[in-house]
N, C-alpha and C positions, 0 to 999 in steps of 0.2 A: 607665401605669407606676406602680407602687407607691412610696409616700414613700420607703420602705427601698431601693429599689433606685436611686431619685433621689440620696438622699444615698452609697451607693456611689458612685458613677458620679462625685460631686464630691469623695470620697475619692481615688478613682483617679487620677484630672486629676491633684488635686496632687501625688501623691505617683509619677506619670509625669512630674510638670516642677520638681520640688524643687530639682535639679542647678540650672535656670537659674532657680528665685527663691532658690537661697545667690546664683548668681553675682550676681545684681540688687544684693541686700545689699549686698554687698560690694563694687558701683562706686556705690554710694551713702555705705558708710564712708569710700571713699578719695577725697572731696571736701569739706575741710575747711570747717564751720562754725561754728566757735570763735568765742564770743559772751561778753566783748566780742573783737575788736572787730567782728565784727556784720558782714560780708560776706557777704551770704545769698545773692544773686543769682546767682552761678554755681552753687551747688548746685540751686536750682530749674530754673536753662538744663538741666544734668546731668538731673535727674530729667525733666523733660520731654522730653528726645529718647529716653527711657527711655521716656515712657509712649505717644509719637509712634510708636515703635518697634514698640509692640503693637497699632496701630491705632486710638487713643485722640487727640481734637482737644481742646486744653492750652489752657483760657483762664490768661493772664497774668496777674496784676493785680498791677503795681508803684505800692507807697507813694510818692511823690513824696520827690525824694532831699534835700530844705530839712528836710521831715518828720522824716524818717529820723534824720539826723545833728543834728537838735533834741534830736530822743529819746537820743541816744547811742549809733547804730549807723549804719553804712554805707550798707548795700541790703537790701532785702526784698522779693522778689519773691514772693507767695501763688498759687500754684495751686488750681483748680477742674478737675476733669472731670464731666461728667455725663452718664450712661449709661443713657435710657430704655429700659424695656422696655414692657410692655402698657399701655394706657388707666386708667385710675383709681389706686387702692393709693396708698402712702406714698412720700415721700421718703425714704430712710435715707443721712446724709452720715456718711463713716469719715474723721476726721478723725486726722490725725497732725504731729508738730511736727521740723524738720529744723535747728532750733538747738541747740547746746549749748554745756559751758560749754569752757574750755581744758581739753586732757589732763591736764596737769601732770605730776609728777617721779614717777617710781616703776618704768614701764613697764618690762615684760619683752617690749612686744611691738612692734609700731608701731601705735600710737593708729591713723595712716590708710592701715594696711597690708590688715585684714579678712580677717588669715592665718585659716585653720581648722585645729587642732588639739584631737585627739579628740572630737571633737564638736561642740568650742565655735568661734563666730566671734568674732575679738577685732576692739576697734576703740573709738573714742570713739563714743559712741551707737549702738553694735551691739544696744543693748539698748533706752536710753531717748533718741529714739525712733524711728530709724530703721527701725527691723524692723519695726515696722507700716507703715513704706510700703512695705514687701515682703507685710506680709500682706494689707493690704486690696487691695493689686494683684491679687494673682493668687487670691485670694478672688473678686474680681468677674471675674479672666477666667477660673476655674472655674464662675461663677456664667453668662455667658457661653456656657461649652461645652456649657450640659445644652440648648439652642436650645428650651426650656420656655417655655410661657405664660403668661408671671410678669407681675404686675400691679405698678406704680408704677417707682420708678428709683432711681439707686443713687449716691450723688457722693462724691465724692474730695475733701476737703481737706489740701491739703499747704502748712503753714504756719512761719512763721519769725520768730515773736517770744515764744516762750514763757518761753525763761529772763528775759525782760524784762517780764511781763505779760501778753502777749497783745494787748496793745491794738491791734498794728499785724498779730498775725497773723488770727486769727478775729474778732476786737473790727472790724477795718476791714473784711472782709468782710460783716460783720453790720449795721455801720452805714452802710454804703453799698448795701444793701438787694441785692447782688450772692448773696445765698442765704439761704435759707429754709426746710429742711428739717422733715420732722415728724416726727425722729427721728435719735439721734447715737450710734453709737459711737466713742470716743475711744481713741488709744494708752492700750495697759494692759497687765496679767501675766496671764497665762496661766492660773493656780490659783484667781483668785476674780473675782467680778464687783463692782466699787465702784461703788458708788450716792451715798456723799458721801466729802469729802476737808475739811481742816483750810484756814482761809483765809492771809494773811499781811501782814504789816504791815512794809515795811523804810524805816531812817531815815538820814539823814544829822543826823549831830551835829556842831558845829563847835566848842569850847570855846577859847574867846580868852582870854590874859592880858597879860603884857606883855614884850617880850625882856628883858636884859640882861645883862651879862658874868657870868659863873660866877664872877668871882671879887669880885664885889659882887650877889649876890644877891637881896638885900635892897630894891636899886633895882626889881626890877623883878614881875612875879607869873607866877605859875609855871603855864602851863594846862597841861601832866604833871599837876601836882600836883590840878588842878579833875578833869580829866578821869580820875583816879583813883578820886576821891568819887565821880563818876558812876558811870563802870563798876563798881564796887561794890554803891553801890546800886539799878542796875537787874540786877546777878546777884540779889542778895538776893531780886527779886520769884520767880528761880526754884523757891527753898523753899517757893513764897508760892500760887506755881502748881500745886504738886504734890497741893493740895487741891480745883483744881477739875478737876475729872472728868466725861468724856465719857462719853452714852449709848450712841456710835456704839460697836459693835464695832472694833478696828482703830485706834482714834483714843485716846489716853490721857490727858492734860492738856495746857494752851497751855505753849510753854517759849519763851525767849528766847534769843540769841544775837549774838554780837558779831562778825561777819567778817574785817572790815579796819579800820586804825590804823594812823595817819599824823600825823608833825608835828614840830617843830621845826628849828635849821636847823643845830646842832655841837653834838658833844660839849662845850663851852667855852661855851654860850650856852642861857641860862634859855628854857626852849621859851614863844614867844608865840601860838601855836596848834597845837590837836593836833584831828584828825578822826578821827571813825570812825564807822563803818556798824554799825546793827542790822537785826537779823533776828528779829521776832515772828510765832509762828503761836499761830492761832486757831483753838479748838475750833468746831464746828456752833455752837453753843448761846449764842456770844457776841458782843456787836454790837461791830460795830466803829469806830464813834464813839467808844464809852466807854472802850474797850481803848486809841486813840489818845490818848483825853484822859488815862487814867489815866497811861501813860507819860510822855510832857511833861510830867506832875505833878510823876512823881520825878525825873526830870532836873532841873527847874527848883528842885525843894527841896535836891536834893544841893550846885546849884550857891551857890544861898544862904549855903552854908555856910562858904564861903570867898570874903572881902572881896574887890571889884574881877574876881573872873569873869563872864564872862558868855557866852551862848549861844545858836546860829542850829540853828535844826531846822526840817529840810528831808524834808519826805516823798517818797519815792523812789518807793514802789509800793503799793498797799491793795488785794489780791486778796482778794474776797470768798471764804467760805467757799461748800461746796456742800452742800444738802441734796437729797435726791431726790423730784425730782415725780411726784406720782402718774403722769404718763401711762407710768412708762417702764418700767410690768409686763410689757410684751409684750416690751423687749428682755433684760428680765430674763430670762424664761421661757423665751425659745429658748437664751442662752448656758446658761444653768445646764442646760436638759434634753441640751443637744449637748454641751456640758462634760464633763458626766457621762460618758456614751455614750464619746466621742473618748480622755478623761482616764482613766476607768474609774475613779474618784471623782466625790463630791458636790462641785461648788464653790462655797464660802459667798459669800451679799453681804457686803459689809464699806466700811469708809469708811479712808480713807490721811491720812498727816499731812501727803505730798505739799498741794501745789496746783496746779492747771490750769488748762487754758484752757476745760475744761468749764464752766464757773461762767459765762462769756460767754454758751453756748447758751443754757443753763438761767434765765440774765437775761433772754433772749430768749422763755421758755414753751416751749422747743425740749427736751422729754426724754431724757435722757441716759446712759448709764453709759459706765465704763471698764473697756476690755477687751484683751488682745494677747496680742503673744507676749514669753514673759519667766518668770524662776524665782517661786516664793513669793514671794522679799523684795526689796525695793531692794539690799540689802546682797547677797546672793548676786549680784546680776547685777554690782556691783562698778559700779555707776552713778555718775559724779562722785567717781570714784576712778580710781585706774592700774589697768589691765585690765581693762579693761569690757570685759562677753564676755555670750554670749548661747548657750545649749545649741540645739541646732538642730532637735533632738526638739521643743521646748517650739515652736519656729517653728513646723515643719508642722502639729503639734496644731492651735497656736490657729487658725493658715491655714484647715482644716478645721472649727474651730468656729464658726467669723465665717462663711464660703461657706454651711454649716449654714444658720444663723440667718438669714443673708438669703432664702435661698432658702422658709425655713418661714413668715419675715414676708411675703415679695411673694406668694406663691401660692394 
């Protein structure tokens, strides 16, 4: 049988089973994994009698729940399947992450409804990144259908700690020597293939002063007032950023950002602590020791500046940036040549300001990119916004891109 008529024939499959992987989709949306507060484990039970369903044997592997709720989440239960085929060849693990963050206010639709209309599937993480455990599923049972002589195997990672690091989704599979692959692709978009992504740095800032009644102010110090100097001056570092420039395509300068803010205890009373969360991301090209130390710097000079403040900074999470290792030309070369072909465009490498859990593999010597289903941008699939939706064209594409590529790597 001809390669061209192989890769037919994984066209067909999917595009004869596309009805039941929207339906997959969409009882995978409508099992809520809003993180915090982090109750992951019934969407794994979910997804497992999903993959039990298609004749797939579901290793478990739950974080220990002391663990868990140290970290500041509930449950986590990590999926593995593993689907040999012939004698020798590569591992290739498709790994995708089933956490996200709350829907929040806006929805025109139900966040864990996974209605379709005109084409799109809406839903919290209909886009990032649920849909790739639609697509690497029936990618491998396309991959499956062609009963081909394909060398090496194929694993499923389905994980549940992303928007918190990683550390307890792929970080614990990795460290507990539970898989090994020599080779990764990771949820992605559909239009290019990411090779690196931007790192991040998030803090907890706590600024202390002293209460006192509003209407003797004077007794007591205002930390509003500290944690104003602050916040000030670590926007300022923004202006500051806009001069350091990224090689990576995709990637533009590190920026900062402030989340959440919290503090005092009445309108009538001199706030005696105020908190709030930062969000630094970090270009390829910057270490991030110096990046951590630079910051604490300014905090610690802003706070200087006004008598009797003072300051607890607490690191939350330090995701490495990702740059790409050489080994991972080969998965480069089949998405981009099936890309091509499936997309009927080029699709470029490029690096994201995102970050992920790819950085873990790739810690590990484990070759990597990011690849799925999903429009151009973050912004169009309306990701960590109200109506997160997902075009379902973009789904089958990529489904037949990823079956593609595995099928050209093991054979």
């Amino acid at each position: 049988m001809s390669p061209a008529t192989v890769f037919d024939q994984l066209d067909s499959w999917i595009d004869a089973h596309f009805d039941e992987q929207v339906r997959c989709l969409q009882a995978l949306v409508q099992v809520p994994t809003d993180t915090p507060p982090g109750n992951n484990a019934p969407h794994a039970e979910r997804t497992a009698q999903i993959l039990e369903g298609y004749g797939y044997t579901v290793e478990k592997h739950a974080v220990p729940e002391a663990i868990v709720r140290d970290y500041g989440l509930q449950s986590i239960t990590n999926l593995i399947v593993r689907r040999r085929f012939g004698d020798g060849g590569r591992t290739i693990a498709l790994n995708a992450h089933g956490d996200v963050v709350p829907p929040g206010d806006g929805w025109t639709h139900d966040p864990y409804g996974g209605e379709v209309v005109d084409g799109k599937l809406y839903g919290r993480a209909s886009a990032v990144s649920k849909s790739d455990f639609s697509t690497f599923i029936f990618a491998l049972r396309a991959l499956e259908s062609l009963g081909a002589p394909l060398k090496g195997a194929v694993e499923l990672h389905f994980t549940y700690d992303e928007e918190f690091g990683g550390e307890l989704g792929p970080g614990w599979l990795l460290q507990h020597k539970l898989t090994k692959p020599d080779l990764l692709i990771a949820a992605g978009f559909s239009y290019e293939v990411v090779t690196a992504h931007n790192g991040c740095l998030q803090m907890e800032v706590t600024v202390h002063g002293k209460m006192a009644h509003a209407a003797i102010p004077h007794t007591g110090i205002d930390a509003l007032q500290g944690a104003v100097a602050i916040l000030n001056a670590l926007y300022h570092q923004n202006t500051l950023y806009q001069a350091v420039t990224s090689k990576v395509p995709g990637i533009n300068h590190p920026y900062l950002n402030v989340g959440r803010i919290e503090g005092g205890t009445n309108t009538n009373v001199v706030p005696g602590k105020v908190m709030f969360k930062l969000d630094r991301r970090m270009i390829p090209e910057e270490n991030a020791a110096e990046v951590e130390a630079a910051i604490r710097g300014v905090i610690a000079d802003a706070a200087a500046t006004l008598p009797g403040i003072t300051v607890d900074i607490k690191r939350l999470l330090l995701a490495h940036s990702l740059s790409p290792l050489p080994g991972n030309a080969p998965l480069v070369t089949a998405l981009q040549k099936h890309g091509e072909v499936v997309f009927g465009e080029p699709l470029p490498t490029s690096g994201t300001p995102l970050y992920t859990d790819v950085r873990l593999y790739c810690a590990e010597g484990i070759p990597a990119v990011i690849y799925g289903a999903g429009p151009r941008t973050v912004l169009e699939s309306n990701a960590k916004r109200a109506d997160e939706h997902l075009v379902l064209e973009d789904l089958r594409r990529a489904t037949k891109v990823v079956a593609r590529s595995l099928c050209e790597l093991m054979s």
